[in-house]
N, C-alpha and C positions, 0 to 999 in steps of 0.2 A: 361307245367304246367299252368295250371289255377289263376288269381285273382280272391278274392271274389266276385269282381261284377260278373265277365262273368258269375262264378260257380253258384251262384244265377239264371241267365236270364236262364241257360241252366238246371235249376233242376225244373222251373216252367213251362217251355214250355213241357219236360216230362210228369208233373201232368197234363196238360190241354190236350195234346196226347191223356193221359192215359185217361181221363175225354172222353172225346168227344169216343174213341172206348169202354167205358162203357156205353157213354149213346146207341150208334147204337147198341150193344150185348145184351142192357133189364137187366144189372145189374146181369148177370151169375155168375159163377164160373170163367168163364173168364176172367168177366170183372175184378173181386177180385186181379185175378191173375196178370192182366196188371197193376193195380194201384200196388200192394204191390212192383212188378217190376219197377215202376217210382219212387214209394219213395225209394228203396233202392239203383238207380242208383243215383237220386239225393243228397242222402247222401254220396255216394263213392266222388260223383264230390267236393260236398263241404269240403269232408275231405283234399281231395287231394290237395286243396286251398291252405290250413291253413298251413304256413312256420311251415317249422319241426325247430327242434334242430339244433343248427350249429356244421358241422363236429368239430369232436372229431382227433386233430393232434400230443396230446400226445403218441399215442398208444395203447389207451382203457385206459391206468391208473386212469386219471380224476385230476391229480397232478398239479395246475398252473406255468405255464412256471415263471422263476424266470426273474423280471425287471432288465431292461438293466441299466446300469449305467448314468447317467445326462451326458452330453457333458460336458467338460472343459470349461470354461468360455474364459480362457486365449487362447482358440486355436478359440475362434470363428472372425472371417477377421473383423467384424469392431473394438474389442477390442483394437488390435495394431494402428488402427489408431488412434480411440480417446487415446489413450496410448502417441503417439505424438504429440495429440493435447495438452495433460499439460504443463506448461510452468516448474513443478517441477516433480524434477526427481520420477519416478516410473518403480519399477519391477516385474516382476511376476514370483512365482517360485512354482517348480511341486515337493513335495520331497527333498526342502532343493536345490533344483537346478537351476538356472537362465535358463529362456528358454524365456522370451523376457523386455526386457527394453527401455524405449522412450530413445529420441536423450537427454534432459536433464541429465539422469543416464548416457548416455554414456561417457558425455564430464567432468561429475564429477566424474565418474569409473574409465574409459576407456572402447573401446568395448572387451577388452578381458572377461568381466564378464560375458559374456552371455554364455553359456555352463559350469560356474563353480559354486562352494557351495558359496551359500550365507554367509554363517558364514566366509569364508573367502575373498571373493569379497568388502563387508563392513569392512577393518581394521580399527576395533576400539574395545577395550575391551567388554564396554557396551553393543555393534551390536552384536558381539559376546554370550554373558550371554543373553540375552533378547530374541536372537531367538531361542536359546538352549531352552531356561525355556517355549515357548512359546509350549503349547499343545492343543490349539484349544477346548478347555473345555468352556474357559471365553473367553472373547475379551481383550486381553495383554494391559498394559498402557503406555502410548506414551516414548519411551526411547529419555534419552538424551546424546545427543554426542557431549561433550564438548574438542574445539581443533580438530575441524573436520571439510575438511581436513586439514586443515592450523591452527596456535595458533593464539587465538583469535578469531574464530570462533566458530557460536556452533550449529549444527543441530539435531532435532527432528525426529525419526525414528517410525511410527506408520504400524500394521500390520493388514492387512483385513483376516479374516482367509474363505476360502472356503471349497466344496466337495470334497473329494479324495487328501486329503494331499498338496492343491495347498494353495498360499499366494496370496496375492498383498500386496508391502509392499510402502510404501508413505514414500520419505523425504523433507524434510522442512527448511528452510534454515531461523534458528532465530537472524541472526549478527545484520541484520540491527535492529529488536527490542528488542536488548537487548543494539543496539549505543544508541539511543534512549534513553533508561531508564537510563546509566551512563551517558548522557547531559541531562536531567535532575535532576540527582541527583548532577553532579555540578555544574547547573546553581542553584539550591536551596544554593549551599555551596558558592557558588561564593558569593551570591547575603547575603547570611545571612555575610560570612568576609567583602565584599564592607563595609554593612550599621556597622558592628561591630567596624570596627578600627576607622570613625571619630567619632563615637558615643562613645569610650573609651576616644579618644582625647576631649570630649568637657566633660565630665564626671570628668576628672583630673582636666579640667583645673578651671572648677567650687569649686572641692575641696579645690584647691589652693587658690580661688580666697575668699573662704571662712575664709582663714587664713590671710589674709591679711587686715592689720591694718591701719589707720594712713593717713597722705597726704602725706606722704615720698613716698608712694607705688602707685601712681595716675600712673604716667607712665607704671609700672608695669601690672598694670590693665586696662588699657586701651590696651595695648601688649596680653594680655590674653583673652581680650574682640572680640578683632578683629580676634584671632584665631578661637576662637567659633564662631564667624559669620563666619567666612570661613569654616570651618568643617560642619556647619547647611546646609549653602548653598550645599555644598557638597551634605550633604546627601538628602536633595529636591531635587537636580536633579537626584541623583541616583532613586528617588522612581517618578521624572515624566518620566526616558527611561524606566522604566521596566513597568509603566502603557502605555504609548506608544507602546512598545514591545508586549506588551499583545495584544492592541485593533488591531493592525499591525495583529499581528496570527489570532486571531478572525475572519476580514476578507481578509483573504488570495484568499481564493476562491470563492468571489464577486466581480467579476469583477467589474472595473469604465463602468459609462456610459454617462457619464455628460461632456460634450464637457469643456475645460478649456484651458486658453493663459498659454503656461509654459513660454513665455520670459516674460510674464507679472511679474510673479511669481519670478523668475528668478528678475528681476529688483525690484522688491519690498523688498525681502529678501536681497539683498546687499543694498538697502539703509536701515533698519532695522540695519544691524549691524553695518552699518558706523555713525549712530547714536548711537548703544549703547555703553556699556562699555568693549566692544570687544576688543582686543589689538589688536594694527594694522590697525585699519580702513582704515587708508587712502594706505595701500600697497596693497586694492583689485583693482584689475583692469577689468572693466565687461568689455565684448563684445558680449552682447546677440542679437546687432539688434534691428531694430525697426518694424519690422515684424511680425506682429502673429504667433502664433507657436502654431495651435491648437493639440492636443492632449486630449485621452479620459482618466480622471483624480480624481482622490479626492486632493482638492486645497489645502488644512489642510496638509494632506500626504509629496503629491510634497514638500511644500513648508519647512516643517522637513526635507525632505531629501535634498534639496538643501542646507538648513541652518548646516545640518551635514556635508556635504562634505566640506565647506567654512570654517565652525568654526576648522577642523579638516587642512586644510591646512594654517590655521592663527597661531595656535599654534603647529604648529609640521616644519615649516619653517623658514628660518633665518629672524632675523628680518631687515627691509630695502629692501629687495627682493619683487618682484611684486607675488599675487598670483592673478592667470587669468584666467577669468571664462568666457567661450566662449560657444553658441550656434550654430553647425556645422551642414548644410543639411548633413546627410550621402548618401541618395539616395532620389528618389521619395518618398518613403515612410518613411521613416526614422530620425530623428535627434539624433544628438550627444550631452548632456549636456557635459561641458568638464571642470573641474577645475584644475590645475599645480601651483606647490610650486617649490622653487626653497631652497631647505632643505637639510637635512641630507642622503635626501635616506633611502630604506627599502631593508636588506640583500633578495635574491631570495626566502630562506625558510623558511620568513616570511610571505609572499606573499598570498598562501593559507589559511592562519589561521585569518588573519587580519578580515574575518565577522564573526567569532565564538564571543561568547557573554563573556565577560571579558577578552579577548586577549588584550595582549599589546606587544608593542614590546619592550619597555623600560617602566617596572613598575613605577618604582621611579618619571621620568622625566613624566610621563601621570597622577600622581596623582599630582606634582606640578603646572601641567599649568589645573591641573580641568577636566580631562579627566575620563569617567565613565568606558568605555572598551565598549560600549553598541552601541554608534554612528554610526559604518558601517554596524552593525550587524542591525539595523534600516532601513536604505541606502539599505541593500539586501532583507529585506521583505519588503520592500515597491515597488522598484523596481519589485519583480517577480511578485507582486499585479497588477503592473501596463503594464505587459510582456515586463522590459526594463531588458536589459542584461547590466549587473556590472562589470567594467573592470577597473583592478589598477594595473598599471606598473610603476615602480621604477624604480631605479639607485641609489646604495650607492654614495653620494658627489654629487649628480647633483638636486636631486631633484623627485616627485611622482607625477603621475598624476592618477586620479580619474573619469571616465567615466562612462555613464549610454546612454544606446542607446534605447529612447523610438518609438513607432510607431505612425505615426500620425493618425489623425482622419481624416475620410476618408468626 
């Protein structure tokens, strides 16, 4: 079969044939006949060009063959991989039926889920009611699964609804932001009892102090007087850690980058409090060196968190005992701040709790000697600000030691 062009070149070359033995025959009956014979071969040819119809494979009906169904998402080779690449569990299922789940779902499941119903693979009531109800009309609303797997947990179950009765179904692991929300909702309650009870104590003692008459009652009030200056004082320092606490968070994740001497620091801040009205003064015993000890630093920071760690083993150690604050190379790169009491000791499972913000280990005896609960909790964000690692080991009857392992400045 012929394209148009050739059909064309080979229907003129015809007429020009036909032409030329019309002009040599004088324009006869002949000649009539050769031409009407070239135009109607040249029309055959050009018909025969022209793409027909395309076969007919129904049968003659003319009835459109019915479309095939979409491929499954879930069965196509990269979806299992990216499937593995989530770091949260996901599964997919054909029919109410598990047919593949990443390594996440596995080690939260078990691998037995895979070939079984989903309503029962997820034990939990909820998982259960939400995927039942779930009819792929609307997009379902994120189910919650509280005590899941373990109590006090709580995860998020949302379902992707696809073609042909298939799911993906997402779960979400909300523990950690829901620790979160109940620390701070008791750091607001902490922090609102902290400033309540000396701000009741100075409240009374003003009442009282209003009752009282006469010069009989000077001592009295002078006793009254110095309470409420202790309780004031109190509560300004409770409201300079948690403005501290605060600008700490703030920049958590700005790095230092300002070269700074921490034995400088370190020696400035023990003569500071061996001046002030610190208890204990003379039982500090430094051993920072006379060396530089550059490190990359906010000097403000550093120098709170040294003065927490000192202040905290002045008052929580026996009195007469040396506390000992040393600057240790750990390696090339590395120093050791190092401060030790020679004190009461802190029981093992207290240990962990001691940088949570209003922890004490002994309420009563931390509110006596002027303690906020806020000081180490200080010490550890300033510390990760600064990429030093916080390390406090004890012994009930021997005494704590307090450590911060900063990197140097290269």
């Amino acid at each position: 079969m012929f394209d148009r062009l050739s059909s064309l070149v080979i229907a003129l070359t015809l007429v020009a044939v036909a032409a030329i033995f019309a002009g040599l025959a004088g324009g006869d009956a002949l000649t009539i006949t050769l031409l009407a014979a070239a135009g109607a071969a040249a029309a055959a040819i050009v018909h025969a060009a022209v793409p027909g119809a395309p076969p007919d494979f129904d049968g003659g009906t003319g009835a459109p063959e019915p479309e095939a169904p979409p491929p499954s998402l879930l069965r196509h080779p990269d979806f299992a991989r990216w499937a593995d690449q989530e770091r949260e569990p996901l599964i997919g299922t054909a029919d109410n039926v598990v047919t593949i789940a990443n390594d996440a779902a596995v080690r939260l499941l078990g691998r037995h889920i895979v070939g079984a119903d989903i309503r029962t693979a997820i034990r939990h009531p909820a998982a259960t009611e939400g995927l039942a109800a779930a009819d792929g009309a609307s997009p379902p609303p994120p189910i919650d699964l509280v005590d899941f797997p373990r109590s006090g947990q709580r995860w998020t179950l949302r379902i992707a609804e696809l073609s042909g009765g298939d799911r993906i179904i997402f779960l979400s692991d909300r523990s950690a932001i829901d620790a979160a929300d109940r620390m701070r909702s008791d750091f607001v309650a902490n922090a609102s009892h902290e400033l309540r009870t000396p701000l009741a104590a100075i409240l009374g003692y003003v009442e009282t102090l209003h009752d009282l008459t006469g010069e009989t009652d000077v001592p009295t009030r002078r006793r009254f007087l110095s309470i409420i200056e202790r309780e004031a004082r109190r509560m300004q320092q409770l409201v300079i850690d948690l403005l501290s606490i605060s600008r700490v968070e703030a920049d958590r994740f700005r790095r230092p980058t300002t070269p700074v001497d921490l034995a400088a620091i370190v020696r400035t801040t023990i003569a500071q409090l061996q001046d002030s009205e610190e208890a204990r003064p003379k039982d500090i015993v430094a051993l920072p060196g006379d060396t530089a000890v550059p490190v990359l630093g906010d000097e403000a920071q550093l120098a709170q968190l040294v003065h927490n760690i000192i202040s905290n083993a002045l008052k929580y150690g026996r009195a007469g005992t040396p506390v000992t604050v040393e600057l240790i190379p750990e390696d090339a790169d590395r120093v050791r701040l190092s401060v030790s009491d020679e004190g009461d000791g802190i029981a093992p499972d207290h240990l962990p709790r001691l940088t949570e913000r209003f922890y004490r280990v002994d309420e009563a005896r931390s509110r006596s000697v002027g303690g906020t609960g806020l000081g180490l909790a200080i010490v550890k964000h300033i510390a990760e600000r600064h990429r030093g690692q916080l390390d406090i080991a004890s012994e009930p009857g021997k005494g704590t030691r307090v450590s911060v392992v900063f990197p140097l400045a290269a």
